[in-house]
Backbone as CSV, one residue per row, in Angstrom:
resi,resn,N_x,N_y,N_z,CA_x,CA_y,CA_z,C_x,C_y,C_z
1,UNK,-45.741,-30.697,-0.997,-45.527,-30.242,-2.380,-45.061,-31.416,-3.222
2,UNK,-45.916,-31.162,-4.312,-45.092,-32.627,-5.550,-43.768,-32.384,-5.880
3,UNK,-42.872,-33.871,-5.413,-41.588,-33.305,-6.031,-41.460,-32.910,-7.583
4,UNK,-42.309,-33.136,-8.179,-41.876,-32.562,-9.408,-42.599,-30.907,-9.739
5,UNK,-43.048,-30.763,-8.827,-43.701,-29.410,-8.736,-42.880,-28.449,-8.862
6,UNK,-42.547,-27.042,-9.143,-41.319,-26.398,-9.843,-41.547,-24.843,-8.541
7,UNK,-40.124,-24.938,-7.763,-39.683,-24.395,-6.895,-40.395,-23.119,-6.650
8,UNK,-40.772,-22.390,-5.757,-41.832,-21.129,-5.696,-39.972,-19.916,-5.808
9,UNK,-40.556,-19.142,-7.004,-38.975,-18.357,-7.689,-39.324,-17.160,-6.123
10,UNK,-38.170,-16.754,-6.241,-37.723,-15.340,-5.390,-37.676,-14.221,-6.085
11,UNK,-38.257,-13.583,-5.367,-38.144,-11.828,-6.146,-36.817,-11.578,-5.997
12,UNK,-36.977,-11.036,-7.017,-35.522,-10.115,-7.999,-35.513,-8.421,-7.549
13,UNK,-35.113,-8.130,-6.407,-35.257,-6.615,-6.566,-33.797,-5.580,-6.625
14,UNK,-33.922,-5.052,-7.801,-33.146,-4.279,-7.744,-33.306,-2.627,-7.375
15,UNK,-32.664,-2.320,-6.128,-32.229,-1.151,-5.773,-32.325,0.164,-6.097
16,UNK,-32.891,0.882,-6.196,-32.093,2.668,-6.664,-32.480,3.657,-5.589
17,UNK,-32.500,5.075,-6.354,-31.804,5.691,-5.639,-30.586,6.413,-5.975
18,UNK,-29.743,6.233,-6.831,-28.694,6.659,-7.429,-27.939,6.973,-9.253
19,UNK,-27.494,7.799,-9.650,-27.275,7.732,-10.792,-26.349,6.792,-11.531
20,UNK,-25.705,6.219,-11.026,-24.569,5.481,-11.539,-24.425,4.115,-10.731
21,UNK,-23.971,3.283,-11.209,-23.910,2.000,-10.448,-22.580,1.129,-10.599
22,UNK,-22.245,0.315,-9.741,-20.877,-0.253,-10.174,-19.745,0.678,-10.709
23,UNK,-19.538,1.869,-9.874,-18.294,2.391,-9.530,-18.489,2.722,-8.227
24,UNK,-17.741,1.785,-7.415,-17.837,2.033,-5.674,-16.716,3.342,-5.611
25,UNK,-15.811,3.239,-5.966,-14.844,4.145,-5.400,-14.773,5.936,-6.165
26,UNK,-15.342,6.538,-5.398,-15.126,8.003,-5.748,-13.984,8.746,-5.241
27,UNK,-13.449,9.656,-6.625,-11.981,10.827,-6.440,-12.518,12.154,-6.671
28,UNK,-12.116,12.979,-5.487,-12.234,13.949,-5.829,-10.850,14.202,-6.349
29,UNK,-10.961,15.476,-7.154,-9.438,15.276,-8.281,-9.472,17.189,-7.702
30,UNK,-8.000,17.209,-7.899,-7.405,19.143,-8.163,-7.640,19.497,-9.737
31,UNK,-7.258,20.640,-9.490,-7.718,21.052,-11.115,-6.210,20.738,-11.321
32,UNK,-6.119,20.254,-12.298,-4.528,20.573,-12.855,-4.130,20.660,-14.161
33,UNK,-3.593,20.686,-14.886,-3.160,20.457,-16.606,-2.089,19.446,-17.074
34,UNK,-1.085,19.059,-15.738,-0.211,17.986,-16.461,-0.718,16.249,-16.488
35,UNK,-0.502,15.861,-17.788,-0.681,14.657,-17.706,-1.026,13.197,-17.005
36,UNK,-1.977,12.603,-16.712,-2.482,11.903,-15.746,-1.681,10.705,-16.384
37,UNK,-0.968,9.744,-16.526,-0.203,9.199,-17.082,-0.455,7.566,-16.207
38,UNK,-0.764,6.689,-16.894,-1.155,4.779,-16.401,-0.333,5.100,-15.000
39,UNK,-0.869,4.554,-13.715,0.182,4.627,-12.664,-0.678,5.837,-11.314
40,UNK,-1.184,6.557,-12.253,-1.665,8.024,-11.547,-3.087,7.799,-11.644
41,UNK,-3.401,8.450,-10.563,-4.527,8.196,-9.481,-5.935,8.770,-10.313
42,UNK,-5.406,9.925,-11.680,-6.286,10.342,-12.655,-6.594,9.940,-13.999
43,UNK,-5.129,9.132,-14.250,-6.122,8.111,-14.890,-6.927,6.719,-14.980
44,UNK,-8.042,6.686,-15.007,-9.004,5.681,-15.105,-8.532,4.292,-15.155
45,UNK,-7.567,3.975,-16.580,-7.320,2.967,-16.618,-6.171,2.316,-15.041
46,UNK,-5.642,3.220,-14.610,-5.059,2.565,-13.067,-5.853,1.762,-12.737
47,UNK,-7.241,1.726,-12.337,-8.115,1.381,-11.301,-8.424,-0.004,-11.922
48,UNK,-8.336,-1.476,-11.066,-8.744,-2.604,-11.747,-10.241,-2.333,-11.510
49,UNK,-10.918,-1.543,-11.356,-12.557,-1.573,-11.170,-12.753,-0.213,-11.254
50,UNK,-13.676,-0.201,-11.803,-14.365,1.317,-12.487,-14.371,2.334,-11.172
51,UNK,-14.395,3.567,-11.633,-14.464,4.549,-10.228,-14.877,5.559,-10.911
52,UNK,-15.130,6.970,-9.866,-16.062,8.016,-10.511,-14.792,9.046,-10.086
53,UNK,-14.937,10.528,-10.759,-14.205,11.551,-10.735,-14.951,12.576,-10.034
54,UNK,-14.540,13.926,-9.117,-15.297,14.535,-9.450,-13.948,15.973,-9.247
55,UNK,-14.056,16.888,-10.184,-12.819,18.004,-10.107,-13.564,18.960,-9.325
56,UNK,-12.512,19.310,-8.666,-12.880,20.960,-7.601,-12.358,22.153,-8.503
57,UNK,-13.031,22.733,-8.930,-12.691,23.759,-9.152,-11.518,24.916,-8.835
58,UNK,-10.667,25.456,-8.894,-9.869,26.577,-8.609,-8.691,25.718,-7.142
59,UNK,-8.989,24.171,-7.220,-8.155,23.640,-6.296,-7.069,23.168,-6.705
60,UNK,-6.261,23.759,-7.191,-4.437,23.561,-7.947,-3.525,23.189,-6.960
61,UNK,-2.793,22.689,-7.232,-1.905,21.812,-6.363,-0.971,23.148,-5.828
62,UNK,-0.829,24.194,-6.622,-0.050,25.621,-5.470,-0.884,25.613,-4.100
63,UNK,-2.480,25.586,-4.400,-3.123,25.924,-3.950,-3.394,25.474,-2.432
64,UNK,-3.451,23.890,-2.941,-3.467,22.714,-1.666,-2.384,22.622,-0.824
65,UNK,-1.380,22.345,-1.713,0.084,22.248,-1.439,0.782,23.393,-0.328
66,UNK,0.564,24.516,-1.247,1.622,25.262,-0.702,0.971,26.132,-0.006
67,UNK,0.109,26.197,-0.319,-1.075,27.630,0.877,-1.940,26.460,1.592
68,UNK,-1.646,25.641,1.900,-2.855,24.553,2.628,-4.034,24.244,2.637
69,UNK,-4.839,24.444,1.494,-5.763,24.230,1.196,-7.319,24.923,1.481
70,UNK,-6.137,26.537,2.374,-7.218,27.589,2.756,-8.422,27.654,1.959
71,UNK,-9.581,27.762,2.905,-11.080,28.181,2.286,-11.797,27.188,1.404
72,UNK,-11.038,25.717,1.041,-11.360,25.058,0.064,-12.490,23.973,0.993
73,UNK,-12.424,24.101,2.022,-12.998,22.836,2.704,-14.613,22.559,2.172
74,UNK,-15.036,23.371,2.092,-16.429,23.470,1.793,-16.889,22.718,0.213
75,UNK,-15.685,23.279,-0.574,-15.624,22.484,-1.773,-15.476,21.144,-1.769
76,UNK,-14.505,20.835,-1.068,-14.338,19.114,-1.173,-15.630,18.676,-0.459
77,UNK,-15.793,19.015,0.529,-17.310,18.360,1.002,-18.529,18.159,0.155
78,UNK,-19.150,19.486,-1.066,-19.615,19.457,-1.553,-19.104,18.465,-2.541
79,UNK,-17.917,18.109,-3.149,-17.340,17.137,-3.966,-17.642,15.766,-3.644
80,UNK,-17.810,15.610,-2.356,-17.348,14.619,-1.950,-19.152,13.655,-1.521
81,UNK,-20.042,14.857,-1.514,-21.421,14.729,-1.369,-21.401,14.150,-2.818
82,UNK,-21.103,15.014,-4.100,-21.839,15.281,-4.796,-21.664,13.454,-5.967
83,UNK,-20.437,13.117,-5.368,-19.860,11.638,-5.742,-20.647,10.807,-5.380
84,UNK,-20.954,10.179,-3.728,-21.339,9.938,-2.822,-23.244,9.557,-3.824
85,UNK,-23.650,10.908,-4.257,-25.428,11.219,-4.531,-25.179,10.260,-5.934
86,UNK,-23.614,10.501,-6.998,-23.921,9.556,-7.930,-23.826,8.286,-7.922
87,UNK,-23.391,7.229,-7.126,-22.681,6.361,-6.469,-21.863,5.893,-5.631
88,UNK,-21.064,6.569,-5.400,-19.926,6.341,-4.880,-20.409,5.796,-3.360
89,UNK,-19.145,4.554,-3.047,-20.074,3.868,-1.642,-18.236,4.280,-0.757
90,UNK,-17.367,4.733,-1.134,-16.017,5.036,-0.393,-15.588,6.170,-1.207
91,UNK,-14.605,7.411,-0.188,-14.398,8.429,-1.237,-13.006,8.508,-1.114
92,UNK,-12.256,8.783,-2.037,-10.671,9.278,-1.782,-10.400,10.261,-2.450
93,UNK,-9.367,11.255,-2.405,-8.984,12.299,-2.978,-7.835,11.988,-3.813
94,UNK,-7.597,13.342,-4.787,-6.064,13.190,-5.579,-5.000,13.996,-4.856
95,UNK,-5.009,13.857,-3.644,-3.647,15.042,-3.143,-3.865,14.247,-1.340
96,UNK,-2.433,13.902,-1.258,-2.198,13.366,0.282,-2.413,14.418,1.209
97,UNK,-2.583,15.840,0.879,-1.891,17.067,1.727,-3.538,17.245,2.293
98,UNK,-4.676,16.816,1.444,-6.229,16.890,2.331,-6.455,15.602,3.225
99,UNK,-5.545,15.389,3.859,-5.476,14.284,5.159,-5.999,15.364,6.273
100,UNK,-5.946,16.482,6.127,-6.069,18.055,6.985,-7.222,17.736,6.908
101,UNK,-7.973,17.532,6.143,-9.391,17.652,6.155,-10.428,16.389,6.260
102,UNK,-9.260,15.215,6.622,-9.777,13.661,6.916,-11.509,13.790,7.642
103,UNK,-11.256,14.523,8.992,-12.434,14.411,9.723,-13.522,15.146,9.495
104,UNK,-13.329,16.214,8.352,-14.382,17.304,8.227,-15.200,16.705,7.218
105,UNK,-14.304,15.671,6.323,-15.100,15.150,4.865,-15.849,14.091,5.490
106,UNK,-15.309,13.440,6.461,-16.333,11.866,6.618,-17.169,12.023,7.755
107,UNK,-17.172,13.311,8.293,-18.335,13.283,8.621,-19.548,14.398,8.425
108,UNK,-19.038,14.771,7.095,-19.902,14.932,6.017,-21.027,14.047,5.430
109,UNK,-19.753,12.976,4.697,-20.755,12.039,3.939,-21.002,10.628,4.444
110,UNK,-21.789,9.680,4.254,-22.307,8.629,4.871,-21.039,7.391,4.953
111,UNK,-20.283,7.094,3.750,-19.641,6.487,4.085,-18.064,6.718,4.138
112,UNK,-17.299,5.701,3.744,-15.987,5.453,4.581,-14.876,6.419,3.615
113,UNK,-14.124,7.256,4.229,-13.310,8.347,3.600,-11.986,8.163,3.770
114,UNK,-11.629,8.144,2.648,-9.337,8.043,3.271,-9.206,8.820,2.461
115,UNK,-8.714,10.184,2.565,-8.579,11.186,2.226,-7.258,10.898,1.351
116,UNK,-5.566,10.176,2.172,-4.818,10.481,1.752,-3.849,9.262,2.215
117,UNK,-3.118,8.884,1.390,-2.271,7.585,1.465,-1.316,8.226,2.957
118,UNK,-1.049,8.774,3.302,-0.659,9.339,4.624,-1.179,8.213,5.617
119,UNK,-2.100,8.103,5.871,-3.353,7.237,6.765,-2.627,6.033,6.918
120,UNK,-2.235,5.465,5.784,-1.279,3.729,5.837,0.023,3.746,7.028
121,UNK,0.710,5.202,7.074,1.664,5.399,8.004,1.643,4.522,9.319
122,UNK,0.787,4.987,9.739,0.908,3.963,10.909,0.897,2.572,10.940
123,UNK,0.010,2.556,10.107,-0.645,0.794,10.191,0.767,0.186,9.178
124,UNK,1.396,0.468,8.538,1.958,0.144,7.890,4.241,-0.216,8.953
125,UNK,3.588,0.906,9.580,4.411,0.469,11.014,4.301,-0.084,11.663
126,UNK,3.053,-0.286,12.470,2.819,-1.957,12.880,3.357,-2.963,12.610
127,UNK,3.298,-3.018,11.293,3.380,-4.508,10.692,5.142,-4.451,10.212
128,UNK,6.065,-3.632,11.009,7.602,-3.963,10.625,8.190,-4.482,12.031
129,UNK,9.353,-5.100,11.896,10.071,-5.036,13.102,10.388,-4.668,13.950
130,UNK,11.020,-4.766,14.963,10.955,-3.797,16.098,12.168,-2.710,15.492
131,UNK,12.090,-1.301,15.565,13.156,-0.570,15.845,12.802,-0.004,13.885
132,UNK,11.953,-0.463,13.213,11.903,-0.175,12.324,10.913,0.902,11.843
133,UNK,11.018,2.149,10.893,10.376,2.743,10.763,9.483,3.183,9.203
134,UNK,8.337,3.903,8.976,7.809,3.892,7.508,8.273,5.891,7.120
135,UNK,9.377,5.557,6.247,9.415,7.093,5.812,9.090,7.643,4.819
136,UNK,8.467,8.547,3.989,7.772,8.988,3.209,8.235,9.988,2.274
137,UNK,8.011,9.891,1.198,8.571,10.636,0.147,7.007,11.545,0.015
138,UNK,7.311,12.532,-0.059,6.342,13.475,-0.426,6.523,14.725,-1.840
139,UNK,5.832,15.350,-1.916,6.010,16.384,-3.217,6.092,17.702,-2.646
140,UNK,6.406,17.959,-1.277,6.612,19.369,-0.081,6.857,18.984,1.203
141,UNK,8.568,18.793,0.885,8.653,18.392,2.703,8.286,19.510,3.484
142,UNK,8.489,21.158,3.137,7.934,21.714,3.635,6.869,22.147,3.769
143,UNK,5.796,21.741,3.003,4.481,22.024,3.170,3.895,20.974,4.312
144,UNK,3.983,19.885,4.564,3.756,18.914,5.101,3.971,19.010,6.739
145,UNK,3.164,19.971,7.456,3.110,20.579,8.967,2.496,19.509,9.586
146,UNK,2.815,19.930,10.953,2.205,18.914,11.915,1.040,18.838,12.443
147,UNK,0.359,19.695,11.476,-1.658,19.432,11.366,-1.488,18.201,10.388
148,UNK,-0.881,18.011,9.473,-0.661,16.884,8.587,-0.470,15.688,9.648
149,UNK,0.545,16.044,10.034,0.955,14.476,10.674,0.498,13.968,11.433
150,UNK,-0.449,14.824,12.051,-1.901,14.885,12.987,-2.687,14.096,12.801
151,UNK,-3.320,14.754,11.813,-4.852,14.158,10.730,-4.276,12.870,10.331
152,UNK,-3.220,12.684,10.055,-2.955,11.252,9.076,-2.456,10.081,10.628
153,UNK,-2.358,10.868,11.718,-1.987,9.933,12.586,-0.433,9.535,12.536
154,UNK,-0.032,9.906,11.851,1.677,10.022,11.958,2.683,10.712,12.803
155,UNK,3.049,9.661,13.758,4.771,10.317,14.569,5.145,11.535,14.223
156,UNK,5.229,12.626,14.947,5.653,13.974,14.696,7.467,13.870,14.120
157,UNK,8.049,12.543,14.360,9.488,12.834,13.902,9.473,11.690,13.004
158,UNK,8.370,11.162,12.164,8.502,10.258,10.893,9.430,11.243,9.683
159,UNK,10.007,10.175,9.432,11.239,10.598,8.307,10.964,11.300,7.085
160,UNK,11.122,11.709,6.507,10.182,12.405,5.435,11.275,13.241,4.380
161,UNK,11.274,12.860,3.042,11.945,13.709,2.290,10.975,13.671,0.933
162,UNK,11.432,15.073,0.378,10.537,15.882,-0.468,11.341,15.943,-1.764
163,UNK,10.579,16.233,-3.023,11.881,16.049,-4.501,11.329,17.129,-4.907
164,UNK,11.100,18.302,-3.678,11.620,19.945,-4.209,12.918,20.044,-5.275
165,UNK,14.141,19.636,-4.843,15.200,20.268,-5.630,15.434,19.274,-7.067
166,UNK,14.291,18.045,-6.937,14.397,17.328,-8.367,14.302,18.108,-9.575
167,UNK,14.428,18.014,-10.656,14.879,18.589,-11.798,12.949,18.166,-12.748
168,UNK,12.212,17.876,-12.104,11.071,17.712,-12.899,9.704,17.101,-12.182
169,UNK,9.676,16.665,-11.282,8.116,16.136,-11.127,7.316,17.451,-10.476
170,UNK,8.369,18.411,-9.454,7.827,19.216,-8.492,7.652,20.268,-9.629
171,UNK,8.207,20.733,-9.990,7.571,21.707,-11.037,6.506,21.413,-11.996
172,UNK,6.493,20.427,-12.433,5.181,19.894,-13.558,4.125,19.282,-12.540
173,UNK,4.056,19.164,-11.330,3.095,18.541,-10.707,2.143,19.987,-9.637
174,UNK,3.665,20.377,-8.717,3.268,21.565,-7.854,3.542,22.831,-8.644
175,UNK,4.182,23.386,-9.636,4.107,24.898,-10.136,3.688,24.953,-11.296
176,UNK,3.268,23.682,-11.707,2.544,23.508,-12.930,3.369,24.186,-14.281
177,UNK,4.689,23.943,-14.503,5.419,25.150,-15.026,5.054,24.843,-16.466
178,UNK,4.675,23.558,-16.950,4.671,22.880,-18.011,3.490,21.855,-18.440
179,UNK,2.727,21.615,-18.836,1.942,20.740,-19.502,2.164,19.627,-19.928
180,UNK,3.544,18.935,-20.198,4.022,18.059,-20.238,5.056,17.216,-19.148
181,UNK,4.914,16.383,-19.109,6.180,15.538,-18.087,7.226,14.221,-18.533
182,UNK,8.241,14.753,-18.526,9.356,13.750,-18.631,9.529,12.957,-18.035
183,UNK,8.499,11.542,-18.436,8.671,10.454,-17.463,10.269,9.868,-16.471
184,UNK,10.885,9.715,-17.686,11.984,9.078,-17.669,12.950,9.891,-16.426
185,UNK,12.666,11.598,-16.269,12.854,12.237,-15.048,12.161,12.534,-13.920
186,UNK,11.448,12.332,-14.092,10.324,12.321,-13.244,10.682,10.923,-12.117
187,UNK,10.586,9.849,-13.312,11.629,8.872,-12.265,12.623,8.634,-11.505
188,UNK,13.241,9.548,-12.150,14.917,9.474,-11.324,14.713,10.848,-10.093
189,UNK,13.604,11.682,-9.798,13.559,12.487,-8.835,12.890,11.806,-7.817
190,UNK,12.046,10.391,-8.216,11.566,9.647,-6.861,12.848,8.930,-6.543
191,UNK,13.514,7.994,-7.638,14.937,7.258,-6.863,15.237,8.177,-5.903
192,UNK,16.044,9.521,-6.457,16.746,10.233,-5.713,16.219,10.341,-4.326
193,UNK,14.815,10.914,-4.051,14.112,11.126,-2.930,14.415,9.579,-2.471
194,UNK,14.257,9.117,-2.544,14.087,7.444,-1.654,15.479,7.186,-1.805
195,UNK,16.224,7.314,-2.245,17.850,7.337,-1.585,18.233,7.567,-0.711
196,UNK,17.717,9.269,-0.760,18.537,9.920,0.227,17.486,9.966,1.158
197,UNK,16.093,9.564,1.717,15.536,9.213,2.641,16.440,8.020,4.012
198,UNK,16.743,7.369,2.951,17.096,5.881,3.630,17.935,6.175,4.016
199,UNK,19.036,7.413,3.212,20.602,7.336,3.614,20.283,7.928,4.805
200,UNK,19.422,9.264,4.702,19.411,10.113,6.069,18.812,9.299,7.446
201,UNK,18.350,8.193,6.932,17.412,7.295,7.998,17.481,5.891,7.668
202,UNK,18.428,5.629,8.134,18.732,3.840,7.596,17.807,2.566,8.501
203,UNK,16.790,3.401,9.764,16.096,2.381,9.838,15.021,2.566,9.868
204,UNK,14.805,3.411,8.042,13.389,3.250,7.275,13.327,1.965,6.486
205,UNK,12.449,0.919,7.152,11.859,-0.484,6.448,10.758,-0.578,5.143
206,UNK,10.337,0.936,5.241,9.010,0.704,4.383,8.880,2.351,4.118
207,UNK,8.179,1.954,2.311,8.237,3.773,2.506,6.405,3.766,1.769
208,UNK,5.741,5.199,2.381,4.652,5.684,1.498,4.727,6.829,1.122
209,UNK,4.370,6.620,-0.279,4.305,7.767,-0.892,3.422,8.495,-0.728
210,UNK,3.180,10.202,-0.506,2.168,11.020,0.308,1.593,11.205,-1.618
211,UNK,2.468,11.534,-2.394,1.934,12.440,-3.410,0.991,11.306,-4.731
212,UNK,-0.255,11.444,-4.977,-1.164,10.419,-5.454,-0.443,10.465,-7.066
213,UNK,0.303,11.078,-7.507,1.044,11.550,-8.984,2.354,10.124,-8.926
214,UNK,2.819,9.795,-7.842,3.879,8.917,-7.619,3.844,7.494,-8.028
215,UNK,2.359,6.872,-7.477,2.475,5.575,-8.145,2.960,5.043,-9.529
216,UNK,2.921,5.660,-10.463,3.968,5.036,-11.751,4.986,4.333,-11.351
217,UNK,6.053,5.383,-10.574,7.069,5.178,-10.035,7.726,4.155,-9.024
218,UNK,6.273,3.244,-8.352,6.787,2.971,-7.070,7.428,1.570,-7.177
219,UNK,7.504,0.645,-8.232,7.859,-0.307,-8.811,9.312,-0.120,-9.149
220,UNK,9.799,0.637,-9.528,11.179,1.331,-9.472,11.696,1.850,-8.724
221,UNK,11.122,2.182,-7.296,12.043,2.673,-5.801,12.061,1.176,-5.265
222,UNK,10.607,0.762,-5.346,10.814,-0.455,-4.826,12.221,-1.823,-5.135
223,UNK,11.972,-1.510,-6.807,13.309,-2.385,-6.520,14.519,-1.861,-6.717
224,UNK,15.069,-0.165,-6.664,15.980,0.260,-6.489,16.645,0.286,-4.855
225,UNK,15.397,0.080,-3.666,15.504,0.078,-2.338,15.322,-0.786,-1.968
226,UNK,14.976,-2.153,-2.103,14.070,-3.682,-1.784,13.477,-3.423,-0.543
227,UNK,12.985,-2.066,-0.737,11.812,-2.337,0.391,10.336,-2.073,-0.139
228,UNK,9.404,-2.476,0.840,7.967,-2.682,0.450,7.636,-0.645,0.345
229,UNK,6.862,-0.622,-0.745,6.511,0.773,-1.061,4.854,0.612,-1.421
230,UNK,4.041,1.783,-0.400,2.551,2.099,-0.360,1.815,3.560,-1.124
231,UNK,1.354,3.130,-1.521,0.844,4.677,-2.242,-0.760,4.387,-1.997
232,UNK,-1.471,5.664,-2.745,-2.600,6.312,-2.915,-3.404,4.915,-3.887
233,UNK,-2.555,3.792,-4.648,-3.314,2.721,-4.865,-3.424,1.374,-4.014
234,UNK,-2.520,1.063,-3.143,-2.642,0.109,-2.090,-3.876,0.731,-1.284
235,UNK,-3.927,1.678,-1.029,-4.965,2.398,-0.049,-6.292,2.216,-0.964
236,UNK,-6.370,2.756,-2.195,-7.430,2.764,-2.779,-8.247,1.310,-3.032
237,UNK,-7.224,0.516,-3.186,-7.846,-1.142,-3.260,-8.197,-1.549,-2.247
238,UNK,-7.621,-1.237,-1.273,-7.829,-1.785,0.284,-9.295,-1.559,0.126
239,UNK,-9.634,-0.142,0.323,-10.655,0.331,0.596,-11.691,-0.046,-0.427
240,UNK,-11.662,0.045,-2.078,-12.795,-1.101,-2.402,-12.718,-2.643,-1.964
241,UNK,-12.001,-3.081,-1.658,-12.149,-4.242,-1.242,-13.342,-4.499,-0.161
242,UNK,-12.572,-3.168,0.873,-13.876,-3.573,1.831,-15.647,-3.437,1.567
243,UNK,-15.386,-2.715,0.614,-16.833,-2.377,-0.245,-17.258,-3.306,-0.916
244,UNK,-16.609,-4.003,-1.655,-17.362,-5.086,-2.303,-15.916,-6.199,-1.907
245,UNK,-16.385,-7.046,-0.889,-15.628,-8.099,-0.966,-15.747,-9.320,-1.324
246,UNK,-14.741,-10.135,-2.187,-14.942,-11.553,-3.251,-15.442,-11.788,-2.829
247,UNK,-16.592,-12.627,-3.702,-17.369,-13.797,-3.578,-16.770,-14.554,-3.608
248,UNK,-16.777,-15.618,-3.153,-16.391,-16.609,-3.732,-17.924,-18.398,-3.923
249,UNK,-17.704,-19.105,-4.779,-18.625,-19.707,-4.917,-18.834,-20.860,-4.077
């Protein structure tokens, strides 16, 4: 070939097959009415990279929460298809408490499923010292059975406290009592919970948060406790990451 002869070009092919493009990460979301607020897993702007929604119908956080998510399975699957058919290449949910349903959703749909920041529990114990443990603030210590701690792969005696008797997130999140939420309390019912976690269990090193509504907050346990704190967005990045990982040049 003449070197000045001009390079034989490569086909350009682009892909389809799908409705949407460049949002890897799909949520299935609960129905709910209070405020999705920067921090929370429903609103959009959280996500440093675009993602898709998809709401379940008649799935309210009483619903998931406190009756376990009876009869709903079929829905999230179909949710979780129906993300999946518009793009979606990883799926996650808005509620830690469908970790119950980890194995029924992914092997449903084709690819990789983390139902519920629960899942980090372990792995997130690994990586502490010896004698050290990961305890978890949740939004129902009593809802949170040992089909939970099952599915998520979590120690049947992991530490666990709930901000039932808080003065505001559990009611505007789980009884939906209100349409609005008082940030500023809402905060001080995660301190509290992660206080008195640690006090009741002083060799909790690391905490995750089960409830996907919490991340706002976790920047403020974190440095009210100086320990490392995981939620429903460490998990969620992880997992696009592995979906589209940097280039670099």
């Amino acid at each position: 070939m003449n070197a000045s002869s001009p390079a034989p070009s490569l086909a350009r092919i682009a892909r389809g097959g799908k409705s949407v493009y460049g949002a890897p990460l799909g949520i299935i979301m609960l129905e709910t009415r209070f405020p999705r607020i920067p921090g929370d897993i429903g609103h959009a702007g959280t996500w440093p990279f675009p993602v898709l929604y998809r709401v379940v119908a008649g799935a309210t956080p009483e619903r998931v929460v406190l009756q376990g998510a009876k009869g709903l399975l079929p829905d999230f699957i179909a949710a979780a298809k129906d993300l999946v058919a518009m793009g979606a290449e990883a799926i996650t949910t808005s509620c830690g408490f469908l970790c119950i349903f980890q194995k029924e959703i992914a092997a449903a749909v084709g690819v990789p499923v983390a139902t519920s920041s629960l899942l980090q529990v372990p792995w997130v114990e690994a990586l502490l010292p010896p004698g050290k443990r990961v305890g978890v603030v949740t939004a129902s210590k009593a809802s949170l059975t040992p089909a939970h701690f099952a599915a998520a792969g979590m120690a049947p005696d992991t530490p666990v406290m709930g901000i039932e008797t808080g003065r505001e997130l559990f009611r505007v999140l789980v009884r939906q009592d209100k349409p609005d939420l008082d940030i500023d309390a809402a905060e001080q019912d995660i301190l509290e919970a992660g206080r008195a976690l640690v006090a009741a269990h002083p060799e909790v090193g690391a905490i995750v948060l089960e409830c996907t509504n919490m991340p706002p907050y976790a920047a403020a346990l974190q440095a009210a406790l100086g320990l490392p704190v995981h939620d429903i967005l460490s998990l969620g990045t992880w997992l696009q990451a592995g979906t589209r990982p940097r280039r670099f040049a």
